[in-house]
C-alpha positions in Angstrom: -121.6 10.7 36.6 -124.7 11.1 35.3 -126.6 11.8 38.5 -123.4 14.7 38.9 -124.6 16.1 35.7 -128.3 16.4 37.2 -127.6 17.6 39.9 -125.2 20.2 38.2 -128.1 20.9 36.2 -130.4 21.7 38.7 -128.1 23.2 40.8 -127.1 25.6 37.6 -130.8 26.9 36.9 -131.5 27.6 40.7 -128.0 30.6 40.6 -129.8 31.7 37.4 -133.2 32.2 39.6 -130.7 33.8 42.5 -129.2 35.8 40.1 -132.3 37.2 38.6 -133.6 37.9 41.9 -131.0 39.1 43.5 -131.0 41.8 40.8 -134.8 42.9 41.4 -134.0 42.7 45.1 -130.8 45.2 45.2 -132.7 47.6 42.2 -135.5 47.8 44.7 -133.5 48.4 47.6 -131.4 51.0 46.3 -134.6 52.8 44.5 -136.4 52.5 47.6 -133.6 53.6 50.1 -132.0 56.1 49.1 -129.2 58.6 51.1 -129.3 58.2 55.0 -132.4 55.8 54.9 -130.4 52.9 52.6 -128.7 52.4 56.5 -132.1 51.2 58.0 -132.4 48.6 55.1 -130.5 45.6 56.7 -132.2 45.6 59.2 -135.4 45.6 57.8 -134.1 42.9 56.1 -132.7 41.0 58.5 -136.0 41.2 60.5 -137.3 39.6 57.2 -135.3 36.8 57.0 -135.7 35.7 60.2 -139.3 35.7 60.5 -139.3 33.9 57.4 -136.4 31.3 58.5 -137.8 30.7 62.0 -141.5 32.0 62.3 -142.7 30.8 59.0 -141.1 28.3 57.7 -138.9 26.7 61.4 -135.8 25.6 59.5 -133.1 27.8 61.3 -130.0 25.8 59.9 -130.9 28.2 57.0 -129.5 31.0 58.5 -125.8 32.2 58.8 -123.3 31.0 56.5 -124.1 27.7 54.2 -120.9 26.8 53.2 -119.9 26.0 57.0 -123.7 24.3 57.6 -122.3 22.6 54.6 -119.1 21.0 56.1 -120.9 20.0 59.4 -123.1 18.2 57.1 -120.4 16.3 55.6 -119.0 15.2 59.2 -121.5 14.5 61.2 -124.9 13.8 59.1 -123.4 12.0 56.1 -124.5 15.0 54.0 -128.1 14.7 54.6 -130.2 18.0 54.4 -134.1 18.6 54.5 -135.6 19.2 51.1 -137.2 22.0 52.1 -133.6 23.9 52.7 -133.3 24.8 48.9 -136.1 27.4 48.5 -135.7 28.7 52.5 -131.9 29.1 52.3 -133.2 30.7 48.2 -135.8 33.5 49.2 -133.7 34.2 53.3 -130.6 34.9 50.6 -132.2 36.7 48.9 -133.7 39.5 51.4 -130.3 39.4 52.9 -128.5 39.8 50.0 -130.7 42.6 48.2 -131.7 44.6 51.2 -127.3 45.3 52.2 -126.4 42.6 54.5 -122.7 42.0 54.2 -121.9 38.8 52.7 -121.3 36.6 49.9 -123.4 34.5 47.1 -121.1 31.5 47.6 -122.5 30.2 50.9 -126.4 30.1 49.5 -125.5 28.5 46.5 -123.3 26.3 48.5 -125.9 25.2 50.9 -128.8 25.2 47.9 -126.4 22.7 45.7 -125.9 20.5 48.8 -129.3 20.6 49.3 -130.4 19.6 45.9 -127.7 16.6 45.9 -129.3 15.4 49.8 -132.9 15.5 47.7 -131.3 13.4 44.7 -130.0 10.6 46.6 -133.0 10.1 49.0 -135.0 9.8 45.6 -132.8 7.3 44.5 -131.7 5.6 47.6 -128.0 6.5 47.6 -126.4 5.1 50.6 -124.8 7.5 53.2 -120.9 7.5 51.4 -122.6 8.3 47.9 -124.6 11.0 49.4 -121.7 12.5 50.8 -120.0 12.6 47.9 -123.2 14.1 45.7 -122.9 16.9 48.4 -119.6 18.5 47.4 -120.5 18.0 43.8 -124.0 20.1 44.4 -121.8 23.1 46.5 -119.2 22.4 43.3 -122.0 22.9 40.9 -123.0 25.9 43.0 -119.7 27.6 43.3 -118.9 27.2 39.1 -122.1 28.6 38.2 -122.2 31.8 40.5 -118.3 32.4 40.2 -118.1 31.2 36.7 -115.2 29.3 37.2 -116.1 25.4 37.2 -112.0 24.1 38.1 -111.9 26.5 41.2 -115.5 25.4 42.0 -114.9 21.4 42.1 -111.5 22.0 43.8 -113.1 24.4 46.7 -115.8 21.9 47.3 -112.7 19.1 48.2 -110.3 21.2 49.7 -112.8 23.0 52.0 -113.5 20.2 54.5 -110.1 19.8 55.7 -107.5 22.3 56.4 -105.0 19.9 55.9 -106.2 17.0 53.3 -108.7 16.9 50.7 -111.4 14.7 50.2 -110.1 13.5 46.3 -112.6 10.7 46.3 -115.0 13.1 45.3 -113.3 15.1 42.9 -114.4 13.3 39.5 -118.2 14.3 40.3 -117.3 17.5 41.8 -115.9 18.4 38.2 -118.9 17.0 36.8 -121.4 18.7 38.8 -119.6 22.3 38.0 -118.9 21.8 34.4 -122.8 21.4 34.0 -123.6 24.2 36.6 -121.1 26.6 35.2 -122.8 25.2 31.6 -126.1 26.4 32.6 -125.9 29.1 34.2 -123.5 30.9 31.9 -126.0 30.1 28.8 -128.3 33.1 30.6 -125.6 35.6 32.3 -123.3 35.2 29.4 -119.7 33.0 29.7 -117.6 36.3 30.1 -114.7 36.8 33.0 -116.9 37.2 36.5 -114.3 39.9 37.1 -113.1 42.4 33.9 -109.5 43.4 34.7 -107.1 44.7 32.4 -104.6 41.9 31.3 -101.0 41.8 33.5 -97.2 40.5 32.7 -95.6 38.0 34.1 -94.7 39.2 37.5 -90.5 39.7 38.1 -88.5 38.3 40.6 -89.3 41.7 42.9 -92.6 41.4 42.4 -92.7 38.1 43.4 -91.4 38.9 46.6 -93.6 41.8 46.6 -96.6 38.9 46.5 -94.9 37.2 49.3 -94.8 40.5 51.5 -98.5 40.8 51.2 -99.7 37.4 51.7 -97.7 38.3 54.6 -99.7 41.3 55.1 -103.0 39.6 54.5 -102.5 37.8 58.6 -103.3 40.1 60.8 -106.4 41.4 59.0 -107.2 37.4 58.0 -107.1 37.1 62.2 -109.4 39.8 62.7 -111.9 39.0 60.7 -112.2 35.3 61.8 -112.0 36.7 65.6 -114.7 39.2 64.8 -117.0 37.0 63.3 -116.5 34.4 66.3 -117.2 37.5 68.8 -120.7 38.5 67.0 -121.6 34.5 66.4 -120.9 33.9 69.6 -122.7 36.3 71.4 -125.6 36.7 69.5 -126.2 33.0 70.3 -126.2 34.4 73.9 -128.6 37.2 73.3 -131.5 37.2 75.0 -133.9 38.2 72.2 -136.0 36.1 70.0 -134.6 34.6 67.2 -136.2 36.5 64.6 -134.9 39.9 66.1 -131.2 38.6 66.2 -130.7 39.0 62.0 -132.2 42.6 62.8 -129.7 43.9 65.2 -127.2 42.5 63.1 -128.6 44.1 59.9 -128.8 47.7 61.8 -125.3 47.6 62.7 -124.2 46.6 59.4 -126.7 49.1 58.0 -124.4 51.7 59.9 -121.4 50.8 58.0 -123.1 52.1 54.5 -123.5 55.6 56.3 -119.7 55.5 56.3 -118.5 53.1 53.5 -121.8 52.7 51.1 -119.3 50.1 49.2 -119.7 47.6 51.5 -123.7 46.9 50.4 -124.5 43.0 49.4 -122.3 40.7 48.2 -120.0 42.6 45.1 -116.7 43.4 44.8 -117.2 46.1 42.2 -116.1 48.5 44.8 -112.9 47.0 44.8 -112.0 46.1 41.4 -112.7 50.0 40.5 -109.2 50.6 42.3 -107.2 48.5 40.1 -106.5 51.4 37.9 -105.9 54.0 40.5 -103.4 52.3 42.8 -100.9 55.1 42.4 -102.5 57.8 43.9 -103.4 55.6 47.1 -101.5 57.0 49.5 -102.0 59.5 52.9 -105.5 59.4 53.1 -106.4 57.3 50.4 -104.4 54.6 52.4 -106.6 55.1 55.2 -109.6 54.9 53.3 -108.6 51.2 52.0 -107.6 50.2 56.1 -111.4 51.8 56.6 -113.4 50.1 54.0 -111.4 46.4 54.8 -112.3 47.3 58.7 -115.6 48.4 57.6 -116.3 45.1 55.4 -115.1 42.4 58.4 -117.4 44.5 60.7 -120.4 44.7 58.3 -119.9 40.5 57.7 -119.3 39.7 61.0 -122.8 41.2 61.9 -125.1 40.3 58.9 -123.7 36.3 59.3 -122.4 36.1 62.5 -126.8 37.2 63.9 -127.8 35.2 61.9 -128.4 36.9 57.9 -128.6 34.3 55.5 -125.1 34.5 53.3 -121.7 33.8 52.9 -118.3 34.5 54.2 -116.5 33.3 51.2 -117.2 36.9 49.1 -116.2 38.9 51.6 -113.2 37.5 52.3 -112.7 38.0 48.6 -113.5 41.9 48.9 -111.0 42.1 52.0 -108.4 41.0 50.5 -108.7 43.1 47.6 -108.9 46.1 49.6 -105.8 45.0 51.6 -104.0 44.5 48.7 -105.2 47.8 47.7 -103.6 48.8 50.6 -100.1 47.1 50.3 -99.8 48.6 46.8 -100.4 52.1 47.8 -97.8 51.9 50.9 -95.1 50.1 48.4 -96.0 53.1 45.7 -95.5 55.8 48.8 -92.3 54.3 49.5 -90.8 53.1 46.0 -93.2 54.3 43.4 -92.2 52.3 40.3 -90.8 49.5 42.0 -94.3 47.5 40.6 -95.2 47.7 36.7 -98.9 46.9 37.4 -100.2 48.2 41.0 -103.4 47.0 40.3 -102.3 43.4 40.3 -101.9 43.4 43.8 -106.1 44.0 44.1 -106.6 40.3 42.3 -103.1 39.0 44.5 -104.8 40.1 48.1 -108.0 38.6 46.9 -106.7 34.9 46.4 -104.0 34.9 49.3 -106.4 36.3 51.4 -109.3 33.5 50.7 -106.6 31.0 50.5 -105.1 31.9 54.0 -108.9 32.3 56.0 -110.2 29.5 54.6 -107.4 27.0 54.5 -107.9 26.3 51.1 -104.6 27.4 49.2 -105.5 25.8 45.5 -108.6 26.7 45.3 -108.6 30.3 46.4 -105.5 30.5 43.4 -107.4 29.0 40.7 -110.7 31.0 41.7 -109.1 34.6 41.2 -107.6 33.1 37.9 -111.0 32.1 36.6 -112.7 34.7 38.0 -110.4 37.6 36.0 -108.5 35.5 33.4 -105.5 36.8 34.6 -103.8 33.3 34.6 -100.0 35.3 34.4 -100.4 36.2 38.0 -100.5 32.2 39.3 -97.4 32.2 40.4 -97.7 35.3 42.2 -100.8 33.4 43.8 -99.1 30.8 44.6 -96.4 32.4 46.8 -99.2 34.8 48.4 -101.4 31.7 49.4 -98.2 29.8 50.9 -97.2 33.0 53.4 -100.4 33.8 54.3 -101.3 30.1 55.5 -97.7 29.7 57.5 -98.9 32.5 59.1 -102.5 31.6 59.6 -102.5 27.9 60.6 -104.3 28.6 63.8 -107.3 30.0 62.8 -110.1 29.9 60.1 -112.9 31.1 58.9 -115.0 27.5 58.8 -115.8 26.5 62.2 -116.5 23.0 61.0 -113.4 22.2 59.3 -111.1 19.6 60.8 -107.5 18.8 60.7 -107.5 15.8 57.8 -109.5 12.9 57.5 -108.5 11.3 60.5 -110.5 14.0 62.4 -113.0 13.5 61.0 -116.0 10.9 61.9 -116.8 9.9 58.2 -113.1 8.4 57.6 -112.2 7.3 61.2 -113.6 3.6 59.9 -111.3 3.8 57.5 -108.5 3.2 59.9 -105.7 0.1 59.8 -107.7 -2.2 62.3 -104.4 -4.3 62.4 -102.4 -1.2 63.6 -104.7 -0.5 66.3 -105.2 -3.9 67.3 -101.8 -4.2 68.4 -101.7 -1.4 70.4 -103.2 -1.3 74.2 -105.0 1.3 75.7 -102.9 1.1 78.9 -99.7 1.9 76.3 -101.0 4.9 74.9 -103.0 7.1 77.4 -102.1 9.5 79.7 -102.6 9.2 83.3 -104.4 12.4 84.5 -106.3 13.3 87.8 -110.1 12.3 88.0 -113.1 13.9 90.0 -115.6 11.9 91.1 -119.0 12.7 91.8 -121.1 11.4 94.6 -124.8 10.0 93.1 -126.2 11.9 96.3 -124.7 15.2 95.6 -127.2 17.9 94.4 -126.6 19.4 91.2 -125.3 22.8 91.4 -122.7 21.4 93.7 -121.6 19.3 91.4 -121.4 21.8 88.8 -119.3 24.1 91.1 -117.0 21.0 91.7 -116.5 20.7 87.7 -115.8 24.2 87.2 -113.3 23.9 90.0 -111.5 20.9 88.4 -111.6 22.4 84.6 -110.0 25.3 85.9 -107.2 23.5 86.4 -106.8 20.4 84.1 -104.7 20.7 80.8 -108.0 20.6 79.2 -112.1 20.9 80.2 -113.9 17.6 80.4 -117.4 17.3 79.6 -118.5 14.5 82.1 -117.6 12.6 85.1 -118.0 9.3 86.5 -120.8 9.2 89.3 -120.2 6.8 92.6 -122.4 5.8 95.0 -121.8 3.7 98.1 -118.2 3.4 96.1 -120.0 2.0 93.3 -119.9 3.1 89.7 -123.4 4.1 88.4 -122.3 5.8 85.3 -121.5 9.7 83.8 -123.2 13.0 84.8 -122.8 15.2 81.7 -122.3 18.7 83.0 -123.2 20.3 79.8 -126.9 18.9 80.0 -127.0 19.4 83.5 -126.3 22.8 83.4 -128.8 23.2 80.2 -131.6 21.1 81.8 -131.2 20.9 85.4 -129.1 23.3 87.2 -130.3 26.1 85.6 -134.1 25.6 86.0 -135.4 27.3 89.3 -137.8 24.3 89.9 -135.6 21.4 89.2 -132.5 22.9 90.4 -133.1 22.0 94.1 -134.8 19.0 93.6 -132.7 17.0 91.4 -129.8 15.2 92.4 -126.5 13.6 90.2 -127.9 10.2 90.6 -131.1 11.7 88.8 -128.6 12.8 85.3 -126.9 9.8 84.4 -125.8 8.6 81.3 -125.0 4.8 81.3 -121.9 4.2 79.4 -119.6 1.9 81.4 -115.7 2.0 81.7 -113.3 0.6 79.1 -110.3 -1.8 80.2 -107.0 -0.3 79.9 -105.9 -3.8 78.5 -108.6 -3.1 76.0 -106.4 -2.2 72.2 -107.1 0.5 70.5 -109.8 -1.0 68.0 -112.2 -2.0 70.5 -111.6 1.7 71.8 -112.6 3.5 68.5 -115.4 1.3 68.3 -116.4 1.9 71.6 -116.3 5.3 71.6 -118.3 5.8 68.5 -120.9 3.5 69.6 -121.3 5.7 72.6 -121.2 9.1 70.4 -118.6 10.0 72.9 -115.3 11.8 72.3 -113.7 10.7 75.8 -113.8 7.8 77.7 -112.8 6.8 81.7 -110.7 4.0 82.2 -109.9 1.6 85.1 -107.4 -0.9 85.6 -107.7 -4.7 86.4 -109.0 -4.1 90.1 -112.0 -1.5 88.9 -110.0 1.8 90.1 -110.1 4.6 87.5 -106.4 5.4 85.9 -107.4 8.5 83.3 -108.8 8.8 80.5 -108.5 8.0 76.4 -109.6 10.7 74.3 -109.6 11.1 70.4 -106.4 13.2 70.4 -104.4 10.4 72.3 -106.0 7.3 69.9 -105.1 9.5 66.9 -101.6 10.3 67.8 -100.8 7.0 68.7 -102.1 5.8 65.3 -100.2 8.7 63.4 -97.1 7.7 65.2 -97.5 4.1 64.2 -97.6 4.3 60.5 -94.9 7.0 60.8 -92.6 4.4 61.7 -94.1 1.9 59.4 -93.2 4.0 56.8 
C-alpha cells in the first residue's frame, strides 16, 4: 500500500507538469496559428513528435495510444516498461496534444503512470505478479488525477484489460494509487467538478427509456470509429515512408478537420459541454452540424493516433459521445419537444454510454461522467445507456489488446485447475482438420503460394506448417517470418529453401491431457500445435480456442 501511495504520488505531480505544459503548448499554438494557418499545426506537430519518439530518442512504443500499449504490457511483458518511457511518452504528448492532434490526456498519463510503477518495482525488486499489479495502480493514479475522479480511475484501470472480467486482485492498490494521484494533483488545479454542468433531476420512467434509445444510438457511430481508427492504424503501418513522417501525414489530415470544425483541436470537450444549454434549438441544420463535428472528431482521432501522434482514444470517445447525444436530443426535441425536462442531460448520457460501449468498460465509463460532472442523479440513466450500447457492441472495441476474460489471457492461464485438465486427453477434445505439408526441398515462395492456397480455404489461417523430408518430420516453417525475411528479399528469395526456415518444435501426442498441452504450448510461445497419433501420422491440430473451451465446458458441468 505504501509503495501504491508512491507511486500515486509520483504519478500525481507528473499530470500537474502535463497539465502546466499542455497549457503553454495550446496558448502558443493558438497565438501562433491563427485562422487558416492553425490547420498546418498538426502536422508540424506530428513531424515533431516523431523525430523526437524515433530519431532522437528510438523508443517508438511511445507513440499512438498508451492506454492500449498499456494492456499489451499487462499480457504479454508482465507490466514491464523502459524507464525512459515516462519523459518520451511526457514531451511526444505534449507536442501532440498542444499543437491540435485529436486525442485524449488519458492515454499519456496512462502509459506515464505505468511507467513510473515498471521503474518502482525494478528498484525494489518486485517480482513479475507484483509488478503487474503496480501497473494498473500507476494508469489508476494517472486517470484520477487528470480526470479528477479517483473511483472511476481505479475501476477503469481493472475493468479495461478484459472485456468480459476484471482483474479485482488489483483493485485495493488501484484505489490507493488514485486517491493519492487525484490528492496531488488537485492540491494545484483545484478539487472542483472536471466538467461544470448545471445540476439535473432524477430522470422519469420516459426518460429512462429515452437513455436506452441512445445508448442504442451510440452503435453505429461506436463501430465507426473503432473501424476508422483500425483503417488509419493499419495502413499507416504499411506506408512506405519513414517513421517520423507517418505522425505528420496524420497531423495534416487532422489539421484539415479544424478548417471545418475548429472544435475538434487537442484533447477538450469544452466544445461539447457548451451545447448542454442549447439542446432545443438543435434541429435541421444544427442536427447536421452535431453528425459533422462527431464524424469530424472519429476522423481527426483516427489520423493523429492511428499514424502514430502520441495520445489517447479514451477523450475522444468522451467528446463523441457527447456530440451524439447532442444529436439524439435535438432529433427527440424535433419530434416531441418537451417530452425531456433537461435536454442537456443527454450530452453527459452519450458521453458515458458511449465510452462504456467502445471500450467495454460499462462501470467505469458510468462512474467517470459522474465524477467528472457531479451529476450523480443521472446513474441510472448511465446505467441503462452503458447496458444497450454494449449488447450492441460486443464485437468490437476500441483496445486492440483487450481479451475476452482471464482465461485469454497469458498472465492467468497458470492459474488453471491442473486436475481438470489432467483428466482430459488431447485426442477427446480437438478437432480433426486437414493439414498441408511442406516438402524441406521446396523453395520458398512456393511454399508461401501453397499456404495462401490452403488459408483460403480453412475455417481459420494458420501460421506454420509441419516440414517433411524423405517422409520425415524435420520441424515448422513459419510463414510469417518467411515472408518477412526470406521470401520477400530479392537475394535470399531464390536461394533459400523450407529446410533452410525451420523452427524445431516437435509434435504433441494426441494421448497427451490437456496439462502437458498448455505447458507445452507456452514453453514453445506458440498458440497452435500439430498432433500425430500413435503411428507418427498427423491427425489436426490443438489450438488455444479448443483447450479453453474444453476447460470452460468442464467446470460448467462441475458447477
Amino acid at each position: 500500500m505504501l509503495l501504491a501511495a508512491l507511486i500515486g504520488a509520483a504519478t500525481g505531480a507528473v499530470a500537474i507538469f502535463l497539465h502546466v505544459m499542455l497549457g503553454f503548448a495550446e496558448s502558443f499554438t493558438r497565438s501562433a496559428f491563427t485562422g487558416p494557418w492553425i490547420a498546418i499545426a498538426p502536422a508540424l506537430g506530428g513531424l515533431l513528435c516523431g523525430l523526437w519518439i524515433y530519431k532522437i530518442t528510438k523508443t517508438p512504443e511511445a507513440a499512438g495510444q498508451g492506454t492500449d500499449r498499456m494492456i499489451y504490457s499487462f499480457h504479454h511483458h508482465g507490466g514491464n516498461a523502459r524507464p525512459r518511457i515516462v519523459p518520451v511518452k511526457l514531451v511526444s504528448s505534449v507536442i501532440t496534444l498542444g499543437s491540435g492532434g485529436s486525442a485524449g490526456y488519458e492515454g499519456p498519463v496512462s502509459q506515464i503512470g505505468s511507467g513510473i510503477a515498471s521503474t518502482i518495482c525494478n528498484a525494489f525488486r518486485m517480482p513479475r505478479s507484483v509488478r503487474r499489479q503496480f501497473t494498473l495502480a500507476g494508469m489508476a493514479a494517472g486517470l484520477g488525477a487528470i480526470f479528477k475522479a479517483p473511483l472511476s480511475g481505479a475501476l477503469t484501470s481493472v475493468e479495461v484489460l478484459y472485456r468480459e472480467d476484471f482483474e479485482s486482485g488489483a483493485f485495493g492498490t488501484s484505489i490507493v494509487a488514485a486517491v493519492v494521484g487525484f490528492t496531488v494533483y488537485t492540491s494545484y488545479v483545484g478539487s472542483g467538478a472536471a466538467l461544470s454542468v448545471p445540476a439535473f433531476p432524477f430522470p422519469t420512467v420516459t426518460e429512462l427509456f429515452a437513455y436506452i434509445v441512445l445508448g442504442c444510438f451510440c452503435a453505429p457511430f461506436s463501430f465507426l470509429y473503432v473501424k476508422c481508427y483500425d483503417w488509419a492504424e493499419n495502413h499507416f503501418k504499411k506506408l512506405s515512408v519513414p517513421l517520423y513522417v507517418k505522425p505528420a501525414i496524420g497531423g495534416l489530415v487532422a489539421g484539415g478537420t479544424l478548417l471545418i470544425y475548429p472544435e475538434v483541436f487537442g484533447g477538450g470537450w469544452d466544445a461539447v459541454v457548451s451545447t448542454i444549454g442549447n439542446i432545443q434549438s438543435y434541429t435541421g441544420t444544427a442536427a447536421l452540424f452535431l453528425l459533422g463535428l462527431a464524424v469530424a472528431k472519429i476522423i481527426a482521432t483516427a489520423f493523429t493516433v492511428g499514424s502514430g501522434g502520441s495520445g489517447g482514444v479514451f477523450g475522444p470517445s468522451l467528446f463523441i459521445g457527447g456530440a451524439v447525444g447532442a444529436l439524439f436530443a435535438g432529433l427527440i426535441e424535433g419530434v416531441c419537444p418537451g417530452l425531456l425536462r433537461e435536454p442537456g442531460a443527454m450530452v453527459l448520457v452519450g458521453m458515458g454510454a458511449f465510452f462504456a460501449g467502445a471500450a467495454k468498460a460499462p462501470i467505469a465509463g458510468v462512474v467517470m461522467v459522474c465524477e467528472m460532472t457531479g451529476s450523480y442523479s443521472l446513474l441510472p440513466g448511465l446505467l441503462l445507456a452503458a447496458v444497450s450500447h454494449i449488447a450492441l457492441s460486443r464485437k468490437w472495441s476500441i483496445y486492440r489488446s483487450q481479451v475476452k476474460n482471464k482465461f485469454a489471457s497469458p498472465v492467468h492461464r497458470a492459474e488453471m485447475d491442473p486436475d481438470v485438465l489432467r483428466v482430459m486427453t488431447i485426442s477427446e477434445v480437438m478437432v480433426a482438420s486437414p493439414v498441408l505439408r511442406l516438402d524441406g526441398g521446396m523453395e520458398l515462395s512456393e511454399a508461401l503460394k501453397r499456404a495462401d492456397e490452403f488459408n483460403a480455404n480453412a475455417p481459420y489461417p494458420r501460421r506454420m506448417f509441419p516440414v517433411y523430408e524423405d517422409g520425415k518430420y524435420e520441424g515448422l516453417a513459419d510463414m510469417s517470418l518467411v515472408r518477412r525475411y526470406g521470401a520477400e528479399s530479392e537475394k535470399l528469395g531464390p536461394v533459400l529453401l523450407v529446410s533452410d526456415c525451420l523452427v524445431n518444435v516437435p509434435l504433441l501426442r494426441d494421448s497427451a491431457d490437456l496439462h502437458s498441452a498448455i505447458n507445452f504450448l507456452l514453453s514453445h510461445g506458440l498458440g497452435e500445435v500439430y498432433v500425430r497419433d500413435s503411428s507418427g501420422a498427423l491427425t489436426g491440430t490443438l489450438t488455444y480456442r479448443m483447450l479453453l473451451r474444453a476447460y470452460d465446458s468442464a467446470t460448467k458441468q462441475e458447477v
